[in-house]
C-alpha positions as CSV (number, residue, x, y, z in Angstrom):
1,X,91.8,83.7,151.5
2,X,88.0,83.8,151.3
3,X,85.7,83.8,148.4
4,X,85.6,87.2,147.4
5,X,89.2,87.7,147.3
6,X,89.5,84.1,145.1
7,X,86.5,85.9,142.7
8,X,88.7,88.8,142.2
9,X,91.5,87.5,141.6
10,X,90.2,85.4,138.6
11,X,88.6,89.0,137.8
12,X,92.3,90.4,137.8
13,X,93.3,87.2,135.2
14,X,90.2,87.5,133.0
15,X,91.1,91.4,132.7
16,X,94.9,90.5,131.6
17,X,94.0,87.7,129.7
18,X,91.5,89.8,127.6
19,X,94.0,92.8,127.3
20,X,96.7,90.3,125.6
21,X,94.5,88.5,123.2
22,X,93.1,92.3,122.3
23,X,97.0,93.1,121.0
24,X,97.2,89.8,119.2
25,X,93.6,90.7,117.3
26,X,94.2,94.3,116.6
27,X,97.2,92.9,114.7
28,X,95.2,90.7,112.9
29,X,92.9,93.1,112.0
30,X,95.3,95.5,111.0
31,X,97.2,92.3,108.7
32,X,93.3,91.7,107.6
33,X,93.2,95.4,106.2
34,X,96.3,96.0,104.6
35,X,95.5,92.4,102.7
36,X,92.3,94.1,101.5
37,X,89.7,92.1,103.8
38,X,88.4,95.3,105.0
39,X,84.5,93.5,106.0
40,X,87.3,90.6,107.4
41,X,89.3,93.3,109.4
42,X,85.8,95.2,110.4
43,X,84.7,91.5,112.5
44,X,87.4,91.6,114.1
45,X,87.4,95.2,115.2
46,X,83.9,94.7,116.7
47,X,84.9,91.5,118.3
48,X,87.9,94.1,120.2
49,X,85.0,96.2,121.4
50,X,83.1,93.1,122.5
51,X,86.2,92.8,124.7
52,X,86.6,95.9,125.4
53,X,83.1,95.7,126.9
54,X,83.6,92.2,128.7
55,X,86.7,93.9,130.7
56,X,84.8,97.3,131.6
57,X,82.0,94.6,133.3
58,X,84.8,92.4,134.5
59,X,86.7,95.8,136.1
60,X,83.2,97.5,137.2
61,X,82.5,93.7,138.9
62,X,86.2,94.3,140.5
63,X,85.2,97.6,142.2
64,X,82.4,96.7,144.1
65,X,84.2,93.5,145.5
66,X,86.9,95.5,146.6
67,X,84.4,97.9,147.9
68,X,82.8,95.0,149.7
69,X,86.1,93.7,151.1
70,X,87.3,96.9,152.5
71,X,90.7,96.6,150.3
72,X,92.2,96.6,146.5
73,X,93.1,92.4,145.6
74,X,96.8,92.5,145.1
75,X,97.5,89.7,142.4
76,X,101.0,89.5,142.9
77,X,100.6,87.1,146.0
78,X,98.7,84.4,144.3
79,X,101.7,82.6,142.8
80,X,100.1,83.2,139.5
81,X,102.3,83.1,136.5
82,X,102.1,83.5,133.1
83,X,103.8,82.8,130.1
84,X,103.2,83.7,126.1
85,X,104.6,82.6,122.8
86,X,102.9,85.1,120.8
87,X,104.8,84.5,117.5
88,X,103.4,80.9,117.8
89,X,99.9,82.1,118.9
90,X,100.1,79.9,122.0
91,X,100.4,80.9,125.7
92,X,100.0,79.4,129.1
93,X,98.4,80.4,132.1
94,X,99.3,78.9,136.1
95,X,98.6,79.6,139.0
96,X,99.6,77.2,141.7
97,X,99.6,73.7,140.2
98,X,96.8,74.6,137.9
99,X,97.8,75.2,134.1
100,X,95.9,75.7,131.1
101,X,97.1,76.2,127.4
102,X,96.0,78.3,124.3
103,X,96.4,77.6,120.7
């Protein structure tokens, strides 16, 4: 696997990894305003479009590797597994023998 194809990959992750902590803070938010912290709940809605923002750059980055390789990244080959506790607020990432945790 060359370089490129390792940089997308991670791309792929960062993309995921954002889209599943974006659930977990529009919940908040949402738990934020029905508690009446409506300037609370607003910070965290802007912090979803920052995000947001991050994964368009992440996805537009994707493209042009893929452009560059001649192919789409296919993800599913890379052994990389993930697994989430989201009741807990804790998940954790692997791919190979590389594992790192959230709180």
């Amino acid at each position: 696997m060359d370089e490129l194809e390792k940089i997308a990959i991670r791309l792929n992750h960062w993309i995921g990894h954002n889209l599943e902590h974006v659930k977990g803070y529009e919940d908040v938010a949402l738990k934020m305003a029905d508690l009446g912290l409506i300037d609370a709940s607003n910070y965290v809605r802007q912090a979803i479009e920052f995000s947001s923002k991050a994964n368009t750059n992440f996805e537009l980055a994707l493209k042009l590797i893929e452009s560059r390789v001649g192919k789409r990244i296919d993800c599913s080959q890379t052994g990389e597994s993930h697994h989430h506790e989201s009741s807990q607020g804790t998940h954790t990432h692997g791919q190979g023998d590389k594992v790192h945790r959230h709180s």
